[in-house]
Kinemage of the C-alpha trace (Angstrom):
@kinemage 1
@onewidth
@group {chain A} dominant
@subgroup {mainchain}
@vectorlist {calphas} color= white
{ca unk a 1} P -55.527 -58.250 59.379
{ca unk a 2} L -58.788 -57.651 57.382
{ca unk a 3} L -57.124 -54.518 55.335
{ca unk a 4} L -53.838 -56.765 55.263
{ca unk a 5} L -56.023 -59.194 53.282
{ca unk a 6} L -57.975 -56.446 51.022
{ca unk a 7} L -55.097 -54.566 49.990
{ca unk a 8} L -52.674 -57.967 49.080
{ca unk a 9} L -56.087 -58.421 46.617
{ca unk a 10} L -56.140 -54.946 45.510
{ca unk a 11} L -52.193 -55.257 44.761
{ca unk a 12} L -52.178 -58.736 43.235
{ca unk a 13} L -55.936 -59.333 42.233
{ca unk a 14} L -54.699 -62.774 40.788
{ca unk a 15} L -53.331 -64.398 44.057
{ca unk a 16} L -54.714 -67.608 45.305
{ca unk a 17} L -55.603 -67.786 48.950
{ca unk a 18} L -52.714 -70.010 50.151
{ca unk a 19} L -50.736 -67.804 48.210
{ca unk a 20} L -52.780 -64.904 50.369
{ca unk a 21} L -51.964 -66.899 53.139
{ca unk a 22} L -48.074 -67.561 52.360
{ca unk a 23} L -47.548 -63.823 51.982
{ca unk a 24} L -49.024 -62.962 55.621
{ca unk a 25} L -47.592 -66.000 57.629
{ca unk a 26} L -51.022 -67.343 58.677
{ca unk a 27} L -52.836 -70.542 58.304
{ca unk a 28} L -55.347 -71.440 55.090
{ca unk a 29} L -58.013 -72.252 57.580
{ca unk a 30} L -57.657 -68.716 59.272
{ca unk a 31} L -57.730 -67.229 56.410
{ca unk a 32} L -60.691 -68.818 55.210
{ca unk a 33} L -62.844 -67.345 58.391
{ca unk a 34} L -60.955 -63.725 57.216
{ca unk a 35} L -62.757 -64.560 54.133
{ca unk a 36} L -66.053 -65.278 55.801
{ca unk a 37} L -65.402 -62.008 58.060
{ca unk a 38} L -64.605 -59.859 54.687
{ca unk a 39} L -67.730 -60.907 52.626
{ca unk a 40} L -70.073 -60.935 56.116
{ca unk a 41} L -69.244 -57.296 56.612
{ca unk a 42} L -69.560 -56.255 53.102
{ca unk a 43} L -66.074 -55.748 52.393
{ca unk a 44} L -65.530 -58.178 49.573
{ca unk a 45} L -68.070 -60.034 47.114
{ca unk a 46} L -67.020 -63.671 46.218
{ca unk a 47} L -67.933 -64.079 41.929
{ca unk a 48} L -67.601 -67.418 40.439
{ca unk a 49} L -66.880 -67.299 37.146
{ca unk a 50} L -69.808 -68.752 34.625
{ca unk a 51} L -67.828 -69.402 31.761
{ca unk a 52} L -68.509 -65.946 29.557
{ca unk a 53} L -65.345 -65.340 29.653
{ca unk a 54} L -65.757 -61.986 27.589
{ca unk a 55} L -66.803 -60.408 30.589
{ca unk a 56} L -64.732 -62.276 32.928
{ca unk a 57} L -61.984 -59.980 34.729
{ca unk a 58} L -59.644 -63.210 35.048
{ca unk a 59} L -60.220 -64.614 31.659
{ca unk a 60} L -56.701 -64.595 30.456
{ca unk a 61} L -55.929 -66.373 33.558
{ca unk a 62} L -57.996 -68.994 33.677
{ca unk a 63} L -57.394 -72.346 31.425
{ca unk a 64} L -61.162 -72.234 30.323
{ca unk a 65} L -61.608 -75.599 31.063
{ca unk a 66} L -64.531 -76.948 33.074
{ca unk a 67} L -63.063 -75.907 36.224
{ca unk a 68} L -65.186 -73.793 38.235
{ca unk a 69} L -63.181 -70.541 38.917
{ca unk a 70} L -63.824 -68.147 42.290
{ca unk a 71} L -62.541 -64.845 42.551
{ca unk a 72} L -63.196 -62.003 44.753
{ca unk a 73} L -64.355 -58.206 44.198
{ca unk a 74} L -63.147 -55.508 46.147
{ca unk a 75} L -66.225 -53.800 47.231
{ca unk a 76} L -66.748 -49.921 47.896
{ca unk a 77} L -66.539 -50.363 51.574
{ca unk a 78} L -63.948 -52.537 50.730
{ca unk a 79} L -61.931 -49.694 49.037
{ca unk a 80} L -62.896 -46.876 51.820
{ca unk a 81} L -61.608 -49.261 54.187
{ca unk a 82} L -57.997 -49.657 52.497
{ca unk a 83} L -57.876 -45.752 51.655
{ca unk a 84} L -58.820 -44.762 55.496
{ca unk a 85} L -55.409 -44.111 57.872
């Protein structure tokens, strides 16, 4: 299920979790430990979003309001692991 989650966000980078969740039938609050497991072993980096949006990867997403916006990264790892059989 880890690679389930990491390639979903490496398809659809702009998915929320419960969307996440939705799309592989499983509940928000196991997919929140998947979450925990992901970043734990390296396999994702959680960025939250510090309002330059210039830089930001999900600025024409966001309503750049004062809401405080999380998104994840795909790490390297993250990548091998979605590109190994």
């Amino acid at each position: 299920m880890l690679k389930e989650v990491i390639q979903i966000i490496a398809d659809s980078p702009y998915l929320s979790k419960k969307e996440i969740g939705n799309r592989l039938n499983i509940s928000e609050n196991l997919l929140e430990q998947v979450f925990i497991d992901l970043i734990r072993m390296g396999y994702l980096k959680r960025q939250v979003c510090d309002s330059a949006c210039h830089s930001c990867p999900v600025a024409n997403f966001c309503s750049k309001t004062d809401v405080t916006i999380d998104y994840w990264l795909i790490t390297q790892k993250g990548y091998q692991l979605i590109q190994s059989a």
